[in-house]
C-alpha positions, 0 to 999 in steps of 0.5 A: 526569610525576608530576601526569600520573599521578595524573590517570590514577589518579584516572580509573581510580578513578572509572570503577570507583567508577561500575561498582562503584555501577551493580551494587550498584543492579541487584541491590540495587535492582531485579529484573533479575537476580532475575529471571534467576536465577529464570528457570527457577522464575517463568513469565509468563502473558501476556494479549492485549488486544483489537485496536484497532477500524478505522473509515471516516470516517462512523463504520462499522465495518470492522474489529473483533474476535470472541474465540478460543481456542487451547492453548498448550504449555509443554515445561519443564512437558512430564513423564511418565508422560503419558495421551496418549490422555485428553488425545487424547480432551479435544482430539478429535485422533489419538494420531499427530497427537498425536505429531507436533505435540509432535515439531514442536515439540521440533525447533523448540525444540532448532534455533532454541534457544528456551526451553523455558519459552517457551509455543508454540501447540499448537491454533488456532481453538477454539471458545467451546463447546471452549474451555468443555469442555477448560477443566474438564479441563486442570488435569491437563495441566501442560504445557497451557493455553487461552489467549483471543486475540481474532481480526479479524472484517471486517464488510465483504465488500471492500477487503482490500488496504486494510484487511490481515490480521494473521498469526503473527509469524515469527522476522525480526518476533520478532527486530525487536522481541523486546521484545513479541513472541514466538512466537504471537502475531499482527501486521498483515501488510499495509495499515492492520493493518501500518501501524498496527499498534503503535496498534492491538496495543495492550500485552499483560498480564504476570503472573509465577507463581512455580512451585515445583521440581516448576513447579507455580504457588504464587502472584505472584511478589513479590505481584504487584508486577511484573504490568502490565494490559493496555492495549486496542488504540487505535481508529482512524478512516480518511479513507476513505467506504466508501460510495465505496469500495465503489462503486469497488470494484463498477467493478472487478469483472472489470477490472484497475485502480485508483480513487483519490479524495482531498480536496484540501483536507486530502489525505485519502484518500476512496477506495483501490480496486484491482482485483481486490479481495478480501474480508477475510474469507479471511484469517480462519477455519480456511482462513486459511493456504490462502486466503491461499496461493492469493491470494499465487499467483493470476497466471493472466490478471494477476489478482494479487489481493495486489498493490495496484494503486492504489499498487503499479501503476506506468503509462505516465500517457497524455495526463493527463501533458500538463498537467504538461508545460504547466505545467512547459513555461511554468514554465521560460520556453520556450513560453506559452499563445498559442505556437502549434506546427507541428501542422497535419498532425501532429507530424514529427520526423527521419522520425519521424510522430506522428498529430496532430489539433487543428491548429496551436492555441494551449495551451488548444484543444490540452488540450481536443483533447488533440494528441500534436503540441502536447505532443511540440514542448512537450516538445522544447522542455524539452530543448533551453532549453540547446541544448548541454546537453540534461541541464539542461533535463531535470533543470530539468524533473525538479526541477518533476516532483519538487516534485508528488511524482513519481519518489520515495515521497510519504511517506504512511502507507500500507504498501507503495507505489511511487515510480513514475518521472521520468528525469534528464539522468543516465538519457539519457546512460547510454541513449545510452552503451549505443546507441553501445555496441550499435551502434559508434558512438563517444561523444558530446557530447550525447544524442539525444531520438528514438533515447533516446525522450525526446521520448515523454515530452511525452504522458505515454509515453515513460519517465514512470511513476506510480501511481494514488495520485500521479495523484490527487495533482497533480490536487490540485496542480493544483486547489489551484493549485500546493500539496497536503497529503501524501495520508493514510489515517487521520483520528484514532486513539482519537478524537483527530486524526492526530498525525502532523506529515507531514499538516500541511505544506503543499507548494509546487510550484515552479510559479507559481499563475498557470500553473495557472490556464491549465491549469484552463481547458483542463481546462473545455475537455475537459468542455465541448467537448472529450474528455470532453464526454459525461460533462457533469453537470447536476448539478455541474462538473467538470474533467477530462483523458482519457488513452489509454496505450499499452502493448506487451501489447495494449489501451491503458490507460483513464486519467482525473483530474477535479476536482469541483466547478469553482468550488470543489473538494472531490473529486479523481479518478483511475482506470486501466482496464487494456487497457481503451481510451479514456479517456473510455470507461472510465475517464472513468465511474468518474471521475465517478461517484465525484464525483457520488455524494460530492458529491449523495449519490446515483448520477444516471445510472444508465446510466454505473452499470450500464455500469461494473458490469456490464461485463468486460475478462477476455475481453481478459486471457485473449487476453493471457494464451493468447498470452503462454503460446503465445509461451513454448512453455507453452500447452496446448490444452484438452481437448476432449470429441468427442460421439457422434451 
């Protein structure tokens, strides 16, 4: 008892012996607590280092910096008698403007219990010439500084929803990372501005003044021992070619969509366009907050400019999905390239018709032709490998969906995306639960493929969802032969290659190479006589898959992936066209045209070129929108105007 005692004693004698020694080095040894009690005699001047540069991969600027000037207010250093109208006439403002920004800023400060020595923006968007004038005088206003922070200037018209914005950081930003930010200062909102943006902020400034009790500055505090320089932004350098970029960009215009290319090599992202798109230019100047507020509002006809549909979109993927329903069909051993499917008139199925063409033809004639019929029985086919299981087969089947990336985040570096969808075994039965349910039938054993709508699936309707981006992404797959690279944005940061471990893995599909192999051939067969036969090139290979989707709001979607050349792929492509039509028709163009120019250099058929270009589906989005509006009673007629004789 007693050896058990002084254990204890000695425990306790240690912990405070530690204690006692941790506070004796942080108030003899640093300056934390010096800091603190001097808070209210030592006011830190922060200086805002330049933005880190934005680059397409040929080395042109997209994104760079231009200087600005704003005032920031100090309330602590806030005393009276104050000549409000002098400062009024320095400043070119009203006395109740005046007024009311100062009563703004005291409420925020009293209920959010900010510091009053925290500054705060008290006026945006000097000019340089402002800036120079109110500097001479400003000494008399204690309470008053000018401060520089650099602001983006876009040196390119297109592609705001790829390169961002950056905006005042709000309380949730501050709180995530109080440690750097406070009230003022700027962060990336969306795309690479908010993907990168600890590379591109880069560190700002710090020198503490030390204020005398009056809070007038006497000097550095401790000689300036304390100061940091500031450390510039790190540039960075996309794998985007702007080049092709902006030719997407121009396909788009008047269409709702998204064009996206990648090298399958490296998984670098060539082109990220959606449609509609915006000039980065509205999210700078004295109209900032406005234009951004009616971008975030724009829903009249979809239009929804702020929603990046290249990765945000979620789409029924159409007829492209039939390759990965060949693949992952022979991949689980229940049909092959020479299994031929009853299809000669059509696909029947327990009373339900699906219009068929192609005949009864082996795999490679049926992509080339692209049947409904064929790819419905390959799919029946997935679900019943276990005729008592039908789940199994298509959680066998999620599984190969799962291992191109599909039905979850591809972990890329981009800000926002969506994971799309890939049913399981799990999601039917719950289907199925609930059509019992609704109609009082009892439970069951196994679920049914045709009232769960499972047997859509097989053509690439039926639950399947993906974005543009993963549709560029099996095509790599494919390409490759059964292994792709995580697609990425960036190349290099500061000149040095993306560090970022994620974009060096390569990635095995759990399919095997030599069923890739009949897929590519029947992606030949679509160029050369199949679907897409008019979109040949004399000038280089391609292969390709066309898909129609349906969907219930009107037009089908236009949907295309190719890979270019054949013999020895550089570029895959892919592109939704929304209520567009067939997929050779629209899609199809975009598709190769971004090929040609990455591959030649240069646009050969300028007919494809202009029809994308000059072409508008806002006709139809209009005749969506009006009948939507009518179908909810909100629809108005338009005025009309009656002319007199």
């Amino acid at each position: 008892m007693k050896s058990q005692y002084i254990k204890i004693s000695v425990f306790l004698s240690i912990i405070v012996i530690i204690f006692i020694a941790r506070l004796a080095y942080m108030q003899l040894f640093t300056d934390r607590y010096a800091l603190n009690a001097a808070n209210t005699s030592i006011k830190i001047e922060y200086t805002i280092p330049q933005r880190g540069v934005i680059f397409d991969r040929n080395g042109k600027i997209l994104v760079g910096n231009q200087p600005s000037y704003e005032i920031q207010y100090t309330d602590a250093l806030f005393k009276k008698p104050f000549d409000t109208i002098g400062f009024c006439d320095l400043l070119q403002i009203s006395k109740s403007d005046f007024i009311g920004r100062i009563n703004k800023i005291k409420l925020e400060i009293k209920q959010k219990k900010i510091s009053k020595l925290s500054p705060t923006t008290f006026q945006k968007n000097l000019t340089r010439e402002d800036a120079a004038r109110i500097q001479e005088i400003i000494f008399k206003y204690p309470a008053f500084d000018i401060v520089s922070r650099p602001i983006r200037q876009y040196e390119v018209s297109t592609s705001g929803n790829l390169l961002g914005y950056t905006n005042e950081v709000n309380e949730r930003e501050i709180k995530k990372d109080s440690l750097y930010y406070i009230r003022g200062d700027l962060i990336g909102k969306s795309g690479i501005e908010k993907a990168y943006e600890k590379e591109l902020r880069g560190e700002k400034g710090m020198k503490y003044v030390q204020k005398d009790i009056k809070l007038r500055s006497i000097g550095s505090y401790k000689n300036g021992e304390l100061d940091k320089e500031e450390i510039t932004g790190k540039d960075i350098t996309l794998t985007i070619d702007y080049d092709l970029q902006k030719l997407a960009e121009e396909m788009l215009v008047n269409k709702h969509g998204a064009i996206v290319a990648l090298d399958p090599n490296n998984g670098e992202i060539l082109v990220l366009a959606t449609g509609p798109d915006i000039d980065p230019n509205l999210f700078t100047g004295p109209e900032k907050s406005k234009n951004l507020y009616k971008l975030a509002n724009d829903t009249i006809y979809e239009n929804k400019p702020t929603f990046d549909r290249s990765i945000q979109g979620e789409y029924p993927p159409g007829s492209t999905f039939k390759l990965l329903t060949a693949l992952s069909g022979m991949q689980m051993g229940v049909f092959d390239e020479n299994t031929i499917f009853p299809c000669g008139g059509g696909f029947y199925y327990r009373g339900l018709s699906i219009k068929g063409h192609g005949g009864a033809v082996p795999l490679i004639p049926s992509i080339q032709v692209s049947s409904n019929c064929y790819f419905s029985y390959a799919y029946l086919a997935i679900i019943n490998k276990y005729p008592d299981n039908p789940s199994k087969g298509v959680d066998e089947w999620k599984a190969i969906m799962a291992s191109f990336g599909l039905g979850d985040y591809l972990g890329n570096d981009l800000a926002v995306g969506s994971r799309g969808r890939i049913p399981s075994g799990e999601f039917y039965e719950n289907r199925q639960k609930n059509l019992n349910k609704y109609s009082g039938k009892k439970d069951f054993e196994n679920w049914d493929p045709l009232p769960t709508g499972a047997v859509f699936n097989g053509m690439g309707q039926g639950d399947i969802m993906m974005t543009p981006l993963q549709m560029a992404n099996v095509s790599a797959a494919i390409a490759n032969k059964g292994w792709f690279y995580t697609p990425h944005i960036v190349k290099s940061i500061d000149g040095k290659p993306n560090p970022d471990p994620r974009f060096k893995v390569k990635h095995q599909t759990l399919v095997d190479s030599k069923y890739f192999e009949i897929v590519l051939k029947g992606m030949e067969a679509v160029v050369l006589r199949g679907t897409a036969y008019g979109l040949k090139s004399a000038d280089f290979t391609q292969l390709a898959k066309t898909g129609t989707a349906q969907v219930p709001q009107g037009k089908d979607n236009s949907i295309f992936v190719l890979i270019a050349p054949a013999e020895n792929p550089k570029i895959v492509v892919a592109a939704v066209m929304e209520h567009a039509g067939f997929g050779a028709t629209w899609a199809g163009p975009a598709c190769t045209l971004i090929a040609e120019k990455y591959i030649t250099g240069d646009i050969k058929r300028e007919h494809l070129y202009n029809k994308m270009t000059t072409s508008s589906f806002m006709p139809e989005y209009k005749r969506q929108y009006i009948s939507e509006m009518k179908r909810k009673g909100w629809y108005k007629e338009p005025d009309t105007v009656k002319v007199e004789d």
